[in-house]
TORRO-433600 format. One record per residue: residue number from 1; chain; x negated, y, z negated of N, C-alpha, C, O, CB in turn. Coordinates in steps of 0.05 Angstrom, whole numbers. Each point is the difference from the previous one (the first is absolute). Glycine has a CB too. Layout:
+-----+-------+--------+--------+--------+--------+---------+--------+--------+--------+--------+--------+--------+--------+--------+---------+--------+
!   n ! chain !  neast ! nnorth !    nup ! caeast ! canorth !   caup !  ceast ! cnorth !    cup !  oeast ! onorth !    oup ! cbeast ! cbnorth !   cbup !
+-----+-------+--------+--------+--------+--------+---------+--------+--------+--------+--------+--------+--------+--------+--------+---------+--------+
! NUM !     A !      X !      Y !      Z !      X !       Y !      Z !      X !      Y !      Z !      X !      Y !      Z !      X !       Y !      Z !
...
+-----+-------+--------+--------+--------+--------+---------+--------+--------+--------+--------+--------+--------+--------+--------+---------+--------+
END
This chain:
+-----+-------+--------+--------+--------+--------+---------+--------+--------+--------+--------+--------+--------+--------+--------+---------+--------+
!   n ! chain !  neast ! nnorth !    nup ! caeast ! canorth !   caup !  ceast ! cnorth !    cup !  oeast ! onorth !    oup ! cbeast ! cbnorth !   cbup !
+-----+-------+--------+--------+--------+--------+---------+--------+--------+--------+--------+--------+--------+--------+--------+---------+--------+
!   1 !     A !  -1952 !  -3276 !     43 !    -17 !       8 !     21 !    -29 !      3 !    -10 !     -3 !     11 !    -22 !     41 !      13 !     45 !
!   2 !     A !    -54 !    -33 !    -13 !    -30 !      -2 !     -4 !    -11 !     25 !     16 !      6 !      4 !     24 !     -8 !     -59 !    -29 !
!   3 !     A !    -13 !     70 !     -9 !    -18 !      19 !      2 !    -30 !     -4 !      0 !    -15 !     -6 !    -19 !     50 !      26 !      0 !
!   4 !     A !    -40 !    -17 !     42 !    -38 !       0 !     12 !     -8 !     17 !    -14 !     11 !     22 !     -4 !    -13 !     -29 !     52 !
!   5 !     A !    -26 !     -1 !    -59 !    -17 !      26 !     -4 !    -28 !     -5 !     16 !    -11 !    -21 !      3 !     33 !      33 !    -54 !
!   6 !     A !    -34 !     23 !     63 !    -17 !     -10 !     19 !    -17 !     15 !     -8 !      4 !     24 !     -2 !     19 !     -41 !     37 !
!   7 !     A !    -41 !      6 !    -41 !    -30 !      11 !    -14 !    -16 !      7 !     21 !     -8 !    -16 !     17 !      6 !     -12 !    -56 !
!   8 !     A !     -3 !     55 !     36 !    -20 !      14 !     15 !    -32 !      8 !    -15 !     -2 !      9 !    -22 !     49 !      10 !     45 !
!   9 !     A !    -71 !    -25 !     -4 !    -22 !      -5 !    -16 !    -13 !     31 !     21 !     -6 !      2 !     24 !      2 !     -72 !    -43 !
!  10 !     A !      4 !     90 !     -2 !    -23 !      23 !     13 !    -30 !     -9 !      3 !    -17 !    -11 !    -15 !     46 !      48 !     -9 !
!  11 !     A !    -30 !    -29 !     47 !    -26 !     -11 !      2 !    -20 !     29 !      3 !      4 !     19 !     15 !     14 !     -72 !     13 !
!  12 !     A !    -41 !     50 !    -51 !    -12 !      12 !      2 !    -24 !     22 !     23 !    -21 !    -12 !      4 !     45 !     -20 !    -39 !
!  13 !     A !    -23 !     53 !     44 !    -12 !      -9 !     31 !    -24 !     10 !     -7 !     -5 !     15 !    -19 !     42 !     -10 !     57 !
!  14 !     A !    -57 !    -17 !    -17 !    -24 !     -12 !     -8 !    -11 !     28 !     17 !     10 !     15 !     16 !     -7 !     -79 !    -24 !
!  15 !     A !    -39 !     60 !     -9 !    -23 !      30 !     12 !     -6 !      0 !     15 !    -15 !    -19 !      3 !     -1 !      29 !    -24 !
!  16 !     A !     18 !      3 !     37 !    -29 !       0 !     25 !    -17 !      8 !     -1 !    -18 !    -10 !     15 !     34 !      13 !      7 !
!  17 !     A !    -24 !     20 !    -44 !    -23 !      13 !     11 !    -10 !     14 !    -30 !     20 !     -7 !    -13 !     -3 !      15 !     71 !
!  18 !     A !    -31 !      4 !    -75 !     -5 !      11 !    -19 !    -33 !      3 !     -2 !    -18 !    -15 !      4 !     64 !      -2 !    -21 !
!  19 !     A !    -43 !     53 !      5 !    -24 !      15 !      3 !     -2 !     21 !    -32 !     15 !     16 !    -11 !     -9 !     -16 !     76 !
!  20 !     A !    -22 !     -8 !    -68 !      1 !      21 !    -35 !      3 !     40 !     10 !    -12 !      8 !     20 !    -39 !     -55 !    -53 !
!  21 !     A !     63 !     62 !     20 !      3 !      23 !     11 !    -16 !     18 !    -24 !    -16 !     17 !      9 !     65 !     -28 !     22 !
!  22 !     A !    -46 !     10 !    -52 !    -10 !      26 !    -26 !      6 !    -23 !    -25 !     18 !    -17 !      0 !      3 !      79 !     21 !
!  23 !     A !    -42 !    -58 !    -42 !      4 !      -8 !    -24 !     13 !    -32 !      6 !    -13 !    -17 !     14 !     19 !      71 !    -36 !
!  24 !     A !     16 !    -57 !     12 !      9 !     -36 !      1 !     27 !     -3 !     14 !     18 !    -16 !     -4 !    -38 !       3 !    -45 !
!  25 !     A !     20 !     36 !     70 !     25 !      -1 !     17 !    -13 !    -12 !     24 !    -23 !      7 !      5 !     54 !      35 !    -24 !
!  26 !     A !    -15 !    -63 !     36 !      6 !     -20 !     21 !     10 !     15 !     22 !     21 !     11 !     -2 !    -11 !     -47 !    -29 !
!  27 !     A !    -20 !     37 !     50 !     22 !       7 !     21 !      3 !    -31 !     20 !    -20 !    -10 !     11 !      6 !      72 !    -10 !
!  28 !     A !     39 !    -70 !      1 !      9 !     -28 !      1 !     23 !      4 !     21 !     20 !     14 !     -2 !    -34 !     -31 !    -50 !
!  29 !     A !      8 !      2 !     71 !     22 !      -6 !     29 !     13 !    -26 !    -17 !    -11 !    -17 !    -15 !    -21 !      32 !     74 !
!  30 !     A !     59 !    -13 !    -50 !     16 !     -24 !      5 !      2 !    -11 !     28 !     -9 !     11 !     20 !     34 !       5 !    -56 !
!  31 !     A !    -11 !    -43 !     34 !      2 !      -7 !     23 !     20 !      9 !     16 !      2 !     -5 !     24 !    -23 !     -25 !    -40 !
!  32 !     A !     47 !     53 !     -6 !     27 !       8 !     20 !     -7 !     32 !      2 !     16 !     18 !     -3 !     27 !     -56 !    -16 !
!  33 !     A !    -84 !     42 !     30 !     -7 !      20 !      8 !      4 !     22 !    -19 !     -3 !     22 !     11 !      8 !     -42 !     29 !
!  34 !     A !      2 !     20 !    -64 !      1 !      17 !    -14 !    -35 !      4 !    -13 !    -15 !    -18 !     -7 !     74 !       7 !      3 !
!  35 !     A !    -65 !     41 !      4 !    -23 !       3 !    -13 !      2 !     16 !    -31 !      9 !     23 !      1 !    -29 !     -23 !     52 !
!  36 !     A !     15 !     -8 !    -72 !      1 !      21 !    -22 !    -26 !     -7 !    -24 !    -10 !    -22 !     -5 !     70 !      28 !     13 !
!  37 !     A !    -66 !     21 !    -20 !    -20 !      -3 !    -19 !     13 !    -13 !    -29 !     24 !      1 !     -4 !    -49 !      43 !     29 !
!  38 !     A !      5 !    -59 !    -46 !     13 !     -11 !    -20 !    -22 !     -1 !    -22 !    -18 !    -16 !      5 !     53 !     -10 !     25 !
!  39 !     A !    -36 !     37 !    -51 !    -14 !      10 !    -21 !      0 !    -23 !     -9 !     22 !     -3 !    -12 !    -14 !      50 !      5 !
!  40 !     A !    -27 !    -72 !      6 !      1 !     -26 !    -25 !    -13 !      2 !    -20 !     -8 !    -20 !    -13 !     12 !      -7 !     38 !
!  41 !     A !     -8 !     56 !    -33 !     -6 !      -3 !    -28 !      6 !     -3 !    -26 !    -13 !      0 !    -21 !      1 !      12 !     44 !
!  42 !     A !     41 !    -17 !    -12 !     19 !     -14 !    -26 !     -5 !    -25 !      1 !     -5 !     -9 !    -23 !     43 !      36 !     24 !
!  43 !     A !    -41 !    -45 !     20 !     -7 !     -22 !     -2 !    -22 !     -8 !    -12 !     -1 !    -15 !    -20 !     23 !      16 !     51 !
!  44 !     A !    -41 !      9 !    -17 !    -34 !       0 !     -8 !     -6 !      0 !    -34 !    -13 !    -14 !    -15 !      2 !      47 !     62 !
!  45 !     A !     30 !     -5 !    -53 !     -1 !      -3 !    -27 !     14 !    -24 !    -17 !     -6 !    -13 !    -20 !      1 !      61 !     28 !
!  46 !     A !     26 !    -48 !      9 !     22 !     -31 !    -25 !    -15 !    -27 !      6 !     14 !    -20 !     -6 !     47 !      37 !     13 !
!  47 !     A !    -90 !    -25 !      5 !     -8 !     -17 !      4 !    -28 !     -2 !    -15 !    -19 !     16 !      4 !     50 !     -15 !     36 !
!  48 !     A !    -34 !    -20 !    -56 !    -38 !       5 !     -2 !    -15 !    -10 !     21 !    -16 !     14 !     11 !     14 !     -20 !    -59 !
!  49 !     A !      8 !    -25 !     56 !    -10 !      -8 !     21 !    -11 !     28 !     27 !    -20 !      3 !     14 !     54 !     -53 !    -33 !
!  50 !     A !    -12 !     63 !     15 !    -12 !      18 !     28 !    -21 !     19 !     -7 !    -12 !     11 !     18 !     56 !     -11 !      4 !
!  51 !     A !    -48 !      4 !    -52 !    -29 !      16 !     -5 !    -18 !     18 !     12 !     -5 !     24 !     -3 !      7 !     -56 !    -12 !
!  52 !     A !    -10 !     13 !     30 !    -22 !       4 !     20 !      6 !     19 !     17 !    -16 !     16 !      9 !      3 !     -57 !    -12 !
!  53 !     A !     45 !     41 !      9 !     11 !      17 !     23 !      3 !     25 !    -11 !     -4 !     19 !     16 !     29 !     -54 !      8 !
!  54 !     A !    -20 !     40 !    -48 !     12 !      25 !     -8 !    -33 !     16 !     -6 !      2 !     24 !     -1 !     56 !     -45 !    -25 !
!  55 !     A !    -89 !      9 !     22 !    -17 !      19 !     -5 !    -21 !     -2 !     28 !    -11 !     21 !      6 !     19 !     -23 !    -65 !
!  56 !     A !    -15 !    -22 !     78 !    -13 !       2 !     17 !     14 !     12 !     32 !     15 !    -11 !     16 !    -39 !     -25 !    -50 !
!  57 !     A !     13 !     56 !     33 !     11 !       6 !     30 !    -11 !    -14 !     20 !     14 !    -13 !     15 !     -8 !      54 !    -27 !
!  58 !     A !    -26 !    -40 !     13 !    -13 !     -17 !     29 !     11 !    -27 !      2 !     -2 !    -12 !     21 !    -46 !      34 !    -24 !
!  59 !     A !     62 !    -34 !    -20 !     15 !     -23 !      8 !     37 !      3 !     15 !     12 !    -10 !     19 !    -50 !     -10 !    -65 !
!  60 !     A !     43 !     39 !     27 !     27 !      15 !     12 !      5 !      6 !     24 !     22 !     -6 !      9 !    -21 !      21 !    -42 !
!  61 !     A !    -24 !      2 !     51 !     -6 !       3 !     21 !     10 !    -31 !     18 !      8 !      4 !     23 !    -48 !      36 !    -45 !
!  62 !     A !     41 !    -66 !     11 !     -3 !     -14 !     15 !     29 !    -17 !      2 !      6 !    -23 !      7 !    -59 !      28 !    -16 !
!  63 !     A !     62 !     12 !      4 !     28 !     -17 !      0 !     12 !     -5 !     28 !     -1 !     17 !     18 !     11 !       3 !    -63 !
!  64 !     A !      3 !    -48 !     45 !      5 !     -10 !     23 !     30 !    -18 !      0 !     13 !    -10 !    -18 !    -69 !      12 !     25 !
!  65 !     A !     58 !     -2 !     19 !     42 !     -17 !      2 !    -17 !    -29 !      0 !    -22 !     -4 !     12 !     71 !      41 !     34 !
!  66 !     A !    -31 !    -57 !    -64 !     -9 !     -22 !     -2 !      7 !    -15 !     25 !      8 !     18 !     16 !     -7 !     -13 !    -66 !
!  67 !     A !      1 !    -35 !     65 !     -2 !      -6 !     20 !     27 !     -4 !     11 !      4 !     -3 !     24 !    -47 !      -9 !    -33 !
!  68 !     A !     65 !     10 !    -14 !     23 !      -7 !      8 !     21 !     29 !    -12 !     24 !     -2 !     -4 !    -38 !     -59 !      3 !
!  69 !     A !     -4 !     90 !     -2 !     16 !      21 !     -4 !     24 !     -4 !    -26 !     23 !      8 !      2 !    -35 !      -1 !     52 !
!  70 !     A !      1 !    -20 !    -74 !      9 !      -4 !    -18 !     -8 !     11 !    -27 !      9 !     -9 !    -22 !      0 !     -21 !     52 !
!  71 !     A !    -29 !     52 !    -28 !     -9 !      16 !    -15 !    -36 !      8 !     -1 !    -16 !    -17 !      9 !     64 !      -2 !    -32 !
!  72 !     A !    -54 !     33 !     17 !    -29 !      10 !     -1 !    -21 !    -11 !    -19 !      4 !     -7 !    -23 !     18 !      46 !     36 !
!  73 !     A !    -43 !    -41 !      0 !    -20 !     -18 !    -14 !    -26 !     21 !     -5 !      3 !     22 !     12 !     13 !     -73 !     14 !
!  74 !     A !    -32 !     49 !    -37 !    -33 !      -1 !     -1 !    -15 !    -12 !     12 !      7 !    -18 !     15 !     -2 !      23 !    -45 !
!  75 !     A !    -34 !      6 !     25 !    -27 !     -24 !     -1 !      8 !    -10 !    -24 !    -15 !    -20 !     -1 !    -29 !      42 !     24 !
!  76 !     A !     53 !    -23 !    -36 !     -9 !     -11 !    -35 !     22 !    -16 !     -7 !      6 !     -8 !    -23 !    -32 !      52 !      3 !
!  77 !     A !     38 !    -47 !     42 !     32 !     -15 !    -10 !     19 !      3 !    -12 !     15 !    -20 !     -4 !    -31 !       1 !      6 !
!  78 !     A !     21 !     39 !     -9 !     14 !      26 !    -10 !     16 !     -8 !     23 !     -7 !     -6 !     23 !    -26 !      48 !    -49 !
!  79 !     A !     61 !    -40 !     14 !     14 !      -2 !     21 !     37 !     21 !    -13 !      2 !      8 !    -23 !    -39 !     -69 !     43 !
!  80 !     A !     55 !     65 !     -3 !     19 !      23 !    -12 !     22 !    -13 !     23 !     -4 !      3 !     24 !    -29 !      49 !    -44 !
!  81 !     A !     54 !    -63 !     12 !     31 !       1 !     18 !     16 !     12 !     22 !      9 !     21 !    -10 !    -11 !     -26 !    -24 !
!  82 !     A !      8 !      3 !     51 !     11 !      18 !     18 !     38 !     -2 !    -18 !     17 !     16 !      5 !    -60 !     -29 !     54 !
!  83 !     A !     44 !     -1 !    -72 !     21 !      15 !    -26 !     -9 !     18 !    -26 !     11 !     20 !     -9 !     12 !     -61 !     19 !
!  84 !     A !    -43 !     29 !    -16 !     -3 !      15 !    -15 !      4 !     36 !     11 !     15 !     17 !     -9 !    -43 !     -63 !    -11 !
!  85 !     A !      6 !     47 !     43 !     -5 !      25 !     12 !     26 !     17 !     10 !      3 !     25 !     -1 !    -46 !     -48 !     14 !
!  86 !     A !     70 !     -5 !     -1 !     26 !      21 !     -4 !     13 !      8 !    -29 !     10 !     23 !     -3 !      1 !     -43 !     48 !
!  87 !     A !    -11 !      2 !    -64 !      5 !      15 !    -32 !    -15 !     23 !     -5 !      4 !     18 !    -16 !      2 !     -61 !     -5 !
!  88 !     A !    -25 !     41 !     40 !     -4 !      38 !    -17 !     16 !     16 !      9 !     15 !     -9 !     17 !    -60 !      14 !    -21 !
!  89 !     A !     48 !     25 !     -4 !      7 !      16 !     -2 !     -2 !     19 !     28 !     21 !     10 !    -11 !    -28 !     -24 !    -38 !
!  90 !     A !      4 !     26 !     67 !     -4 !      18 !      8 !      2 !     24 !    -11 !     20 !     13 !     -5 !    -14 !     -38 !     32 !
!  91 !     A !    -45 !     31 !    -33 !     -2 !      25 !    -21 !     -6 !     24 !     27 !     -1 !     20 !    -13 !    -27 !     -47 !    -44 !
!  92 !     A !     25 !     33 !     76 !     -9 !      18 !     19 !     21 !     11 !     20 !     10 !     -8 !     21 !    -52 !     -14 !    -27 !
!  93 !     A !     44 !     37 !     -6 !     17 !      17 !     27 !     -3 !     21 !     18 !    -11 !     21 !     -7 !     33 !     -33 !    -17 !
!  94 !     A !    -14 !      7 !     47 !    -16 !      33 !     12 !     33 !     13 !     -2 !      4 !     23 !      6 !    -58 !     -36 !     41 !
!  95 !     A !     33 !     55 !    -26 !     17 !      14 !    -17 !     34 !     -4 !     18 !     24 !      6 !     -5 !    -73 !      34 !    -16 !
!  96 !     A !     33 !    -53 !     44 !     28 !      -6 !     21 !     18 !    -20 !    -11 !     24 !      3 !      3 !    -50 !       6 !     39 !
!  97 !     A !     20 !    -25 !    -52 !     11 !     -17 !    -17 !     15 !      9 !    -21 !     24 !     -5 !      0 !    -55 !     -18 !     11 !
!  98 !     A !     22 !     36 !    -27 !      7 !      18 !    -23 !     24 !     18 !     19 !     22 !     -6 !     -9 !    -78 !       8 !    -24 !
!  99 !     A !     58 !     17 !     56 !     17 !       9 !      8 !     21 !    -18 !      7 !     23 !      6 !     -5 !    -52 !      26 !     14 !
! 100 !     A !     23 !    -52 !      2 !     21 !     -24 !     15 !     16 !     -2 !    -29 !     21 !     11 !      0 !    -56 !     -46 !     45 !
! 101 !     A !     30 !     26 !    -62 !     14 !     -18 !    -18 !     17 !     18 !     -4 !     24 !     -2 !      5 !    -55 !     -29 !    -25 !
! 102 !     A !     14 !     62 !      6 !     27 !      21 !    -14 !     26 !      9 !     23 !     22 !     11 !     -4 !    -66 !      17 !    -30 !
! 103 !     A !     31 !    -39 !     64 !     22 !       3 !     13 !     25 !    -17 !      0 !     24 !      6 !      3 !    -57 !      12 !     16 !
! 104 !     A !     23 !    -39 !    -22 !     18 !     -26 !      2 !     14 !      4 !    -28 !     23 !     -9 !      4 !    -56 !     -27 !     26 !
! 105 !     A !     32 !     43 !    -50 !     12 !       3 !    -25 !      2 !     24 !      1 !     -5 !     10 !    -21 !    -10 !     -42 !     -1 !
! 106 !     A !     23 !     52 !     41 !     16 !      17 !      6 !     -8 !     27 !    -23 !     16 !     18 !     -4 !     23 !     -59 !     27 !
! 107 !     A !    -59 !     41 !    -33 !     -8 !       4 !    -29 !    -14 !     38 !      3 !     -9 !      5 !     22 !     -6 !     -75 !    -37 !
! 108 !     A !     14 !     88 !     -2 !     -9 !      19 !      2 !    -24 !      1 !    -15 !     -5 !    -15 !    -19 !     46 !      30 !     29 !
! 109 !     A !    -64 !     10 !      3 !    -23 !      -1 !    -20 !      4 !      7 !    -13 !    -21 !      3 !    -13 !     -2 !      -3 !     25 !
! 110 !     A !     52 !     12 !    -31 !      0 !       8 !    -29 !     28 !    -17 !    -19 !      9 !      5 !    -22 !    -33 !      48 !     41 !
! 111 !     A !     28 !    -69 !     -3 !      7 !     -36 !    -11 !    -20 !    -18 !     -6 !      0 !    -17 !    -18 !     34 !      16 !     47 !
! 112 !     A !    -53 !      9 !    -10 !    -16 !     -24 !     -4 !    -26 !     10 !    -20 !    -18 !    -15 !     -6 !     34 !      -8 !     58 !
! 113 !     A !    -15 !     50 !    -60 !    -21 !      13 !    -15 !     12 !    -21 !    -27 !     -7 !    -22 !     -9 !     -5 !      84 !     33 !
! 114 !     A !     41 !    -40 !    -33 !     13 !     -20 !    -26 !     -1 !    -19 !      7 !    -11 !     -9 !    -21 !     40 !      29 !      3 !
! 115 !     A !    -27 !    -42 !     35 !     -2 !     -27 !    -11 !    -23 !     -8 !    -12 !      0 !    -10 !    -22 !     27 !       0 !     51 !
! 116 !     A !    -45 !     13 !    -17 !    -29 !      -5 !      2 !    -17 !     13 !    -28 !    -17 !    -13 !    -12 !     23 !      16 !     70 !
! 117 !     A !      1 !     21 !    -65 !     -8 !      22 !    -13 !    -24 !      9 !      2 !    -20 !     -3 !    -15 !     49 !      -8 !     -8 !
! 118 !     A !    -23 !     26 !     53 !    -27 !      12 !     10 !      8 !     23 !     13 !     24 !      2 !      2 !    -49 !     -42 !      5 !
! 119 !     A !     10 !     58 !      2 !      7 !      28 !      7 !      9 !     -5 !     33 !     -8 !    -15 !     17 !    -28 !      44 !    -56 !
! 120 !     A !     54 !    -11 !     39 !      7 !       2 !     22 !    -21 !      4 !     26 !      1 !    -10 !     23 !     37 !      23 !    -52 !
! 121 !     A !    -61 !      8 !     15 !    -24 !       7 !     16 !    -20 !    -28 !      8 !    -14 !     -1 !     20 !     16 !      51 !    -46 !
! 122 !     A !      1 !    -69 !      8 !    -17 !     -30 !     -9 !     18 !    -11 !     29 !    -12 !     -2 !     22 !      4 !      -7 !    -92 !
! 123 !     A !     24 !      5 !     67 !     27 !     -16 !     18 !    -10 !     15 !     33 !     -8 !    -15 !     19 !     62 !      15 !    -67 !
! 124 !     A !    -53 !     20 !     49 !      2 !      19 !     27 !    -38 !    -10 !      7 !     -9 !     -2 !     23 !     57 !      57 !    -38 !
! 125 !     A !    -57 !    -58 !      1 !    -31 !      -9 !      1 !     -7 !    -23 !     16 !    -12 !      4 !     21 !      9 !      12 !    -65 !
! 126 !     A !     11 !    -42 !     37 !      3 !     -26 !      3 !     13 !      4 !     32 !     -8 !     -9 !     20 !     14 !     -10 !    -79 !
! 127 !     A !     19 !     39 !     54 !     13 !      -5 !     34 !    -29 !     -1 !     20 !     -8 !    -16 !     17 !     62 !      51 !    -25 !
! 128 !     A !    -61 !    -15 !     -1 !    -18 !      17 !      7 !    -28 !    -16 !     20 !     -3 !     -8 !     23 !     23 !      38 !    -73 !
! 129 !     A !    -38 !    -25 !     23 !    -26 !     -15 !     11 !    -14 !    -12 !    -20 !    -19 !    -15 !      4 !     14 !      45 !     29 !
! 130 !     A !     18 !    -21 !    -63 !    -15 !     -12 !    -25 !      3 !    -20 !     -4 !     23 !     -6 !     -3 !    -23 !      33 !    -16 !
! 131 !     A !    -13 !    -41 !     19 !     -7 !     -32 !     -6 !     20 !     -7 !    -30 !      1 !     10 !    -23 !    -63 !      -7 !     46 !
! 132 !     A !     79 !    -29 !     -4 !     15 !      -6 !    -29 !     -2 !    -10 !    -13 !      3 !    -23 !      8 !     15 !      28 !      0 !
! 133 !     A !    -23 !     -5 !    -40 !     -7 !     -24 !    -18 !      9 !    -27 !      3 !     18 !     -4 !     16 !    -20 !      37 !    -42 !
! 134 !     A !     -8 !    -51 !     12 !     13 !     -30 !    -10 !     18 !      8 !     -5 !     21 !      0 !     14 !    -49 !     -26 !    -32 !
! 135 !     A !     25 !     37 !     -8 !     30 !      -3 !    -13 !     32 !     16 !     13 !     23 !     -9 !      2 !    -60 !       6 !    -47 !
! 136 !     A !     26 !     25 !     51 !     24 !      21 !     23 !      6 !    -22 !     18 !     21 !    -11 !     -6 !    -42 !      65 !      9 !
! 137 !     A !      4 !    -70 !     26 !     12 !     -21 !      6 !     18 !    -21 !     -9 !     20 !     -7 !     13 !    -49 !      21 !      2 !
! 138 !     A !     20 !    -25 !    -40 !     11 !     -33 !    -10 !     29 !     18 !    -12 !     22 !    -11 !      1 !    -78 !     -31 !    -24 !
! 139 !     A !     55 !     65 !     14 !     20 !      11 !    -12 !     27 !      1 !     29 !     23 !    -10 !      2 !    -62 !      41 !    -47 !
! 140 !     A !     23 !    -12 !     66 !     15 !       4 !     12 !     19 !    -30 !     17 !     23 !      1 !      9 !    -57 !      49 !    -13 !
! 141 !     A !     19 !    -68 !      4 !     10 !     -23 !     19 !     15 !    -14 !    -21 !     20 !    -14 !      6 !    -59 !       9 !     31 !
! 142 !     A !     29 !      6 !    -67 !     20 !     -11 !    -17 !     45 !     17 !      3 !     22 !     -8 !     -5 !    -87 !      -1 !    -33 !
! 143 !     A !     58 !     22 !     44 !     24 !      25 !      6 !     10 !     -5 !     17 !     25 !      0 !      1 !    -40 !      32 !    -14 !
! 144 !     A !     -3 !    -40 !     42 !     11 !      -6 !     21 !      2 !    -22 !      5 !      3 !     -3 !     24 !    -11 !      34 !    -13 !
! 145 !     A !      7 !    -54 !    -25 !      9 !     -27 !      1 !     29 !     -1 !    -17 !     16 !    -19 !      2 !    -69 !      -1 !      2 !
! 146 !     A !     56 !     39 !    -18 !     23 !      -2 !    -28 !     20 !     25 !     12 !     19 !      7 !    -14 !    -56 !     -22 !    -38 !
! 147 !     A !     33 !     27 !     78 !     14 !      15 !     17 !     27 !    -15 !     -9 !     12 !      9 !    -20 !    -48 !       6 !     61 !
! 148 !     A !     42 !    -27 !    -34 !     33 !     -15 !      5 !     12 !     10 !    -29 !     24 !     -5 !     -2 !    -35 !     -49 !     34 !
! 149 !     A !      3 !     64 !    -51 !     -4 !       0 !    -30 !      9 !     37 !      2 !     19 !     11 !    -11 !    -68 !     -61 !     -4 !
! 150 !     A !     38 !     57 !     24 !     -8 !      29 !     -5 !     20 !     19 !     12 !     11 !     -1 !     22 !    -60 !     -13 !    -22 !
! 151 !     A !     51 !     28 !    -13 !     31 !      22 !     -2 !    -17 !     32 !     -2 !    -12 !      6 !    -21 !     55 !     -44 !    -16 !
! 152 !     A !    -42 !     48 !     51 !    -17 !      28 !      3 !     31 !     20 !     22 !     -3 !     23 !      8 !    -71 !     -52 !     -5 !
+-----+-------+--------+--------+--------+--------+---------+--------+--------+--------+--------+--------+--------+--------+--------+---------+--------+
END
């Protein structure tokens, strides 16, 4: 018996819309209406070509969806991926977010203090209104992607 194999090609979905928000974070529409912010300054930095982007603001300011929504351009031709831009990371989280997840992982603020190793008061903070770090985010979504994993 002969066995098909059927190759499926993800297709990347393309920008609509992009506006600089603080420092070298993007705030960037997709086309499946999703809106989210995206810090490229990992990029900016792993690139020399982009130089220019990482010290002139008034050029940063100018960032724009290229014509076929296939990633963001410059005046200067500086140009950045709409893959690349999904390989990053989501470093920002808000604090509702931060509540959603510990719900979904069923998780306590003094589970999730020890995991994390942060105070329980730190943890109850974040629910809260304190602004959550990079790293408390990338940590926390690393946990909740590896959920299926996790025995608490």
């Amino acid at each position: 018996m002969e066995r098909e194999v059927l190759l499926v090609e993800r297709r990347t979905p393309r920008l609509v819309d992009a506006s600089p928000v603080t420092a070298r974070i993007v705030k960037i529409v997709w086309s499946d209406g999703i809106a989210e912010h995206r810090d490229i300054s990992p990029i900016l930095a792993n690139h020399r070509s982009l130089i220019r982007l990482r010290i002139d603001d008034a050029l940063f300011v100018g960032v724009r969806v290229v014509e076929d929504g296939t990633g963001l351009e410059w005046s200067d031709g500086s140009k950045i991926s709409a893959t690349s831009l999904l390989a990053l990371p989501r470093s920002e989280m808000s604090n509702q977010e931060f509540r959603n997840v510990m719900d979904d992982l069923h998780i306590s603020i003094e589970a999730l203090s020890l995991l994390l190793g942060l105070s329980k008061r730190v943890i109850s903070d974040y629910r809260a209104a304190k602004a959550v770090p990079k790293h408390v985010a990338l940590a926390l979504r690393y946990v909740a992607e590896r959920s299926d994993r996790l025995v608490l």
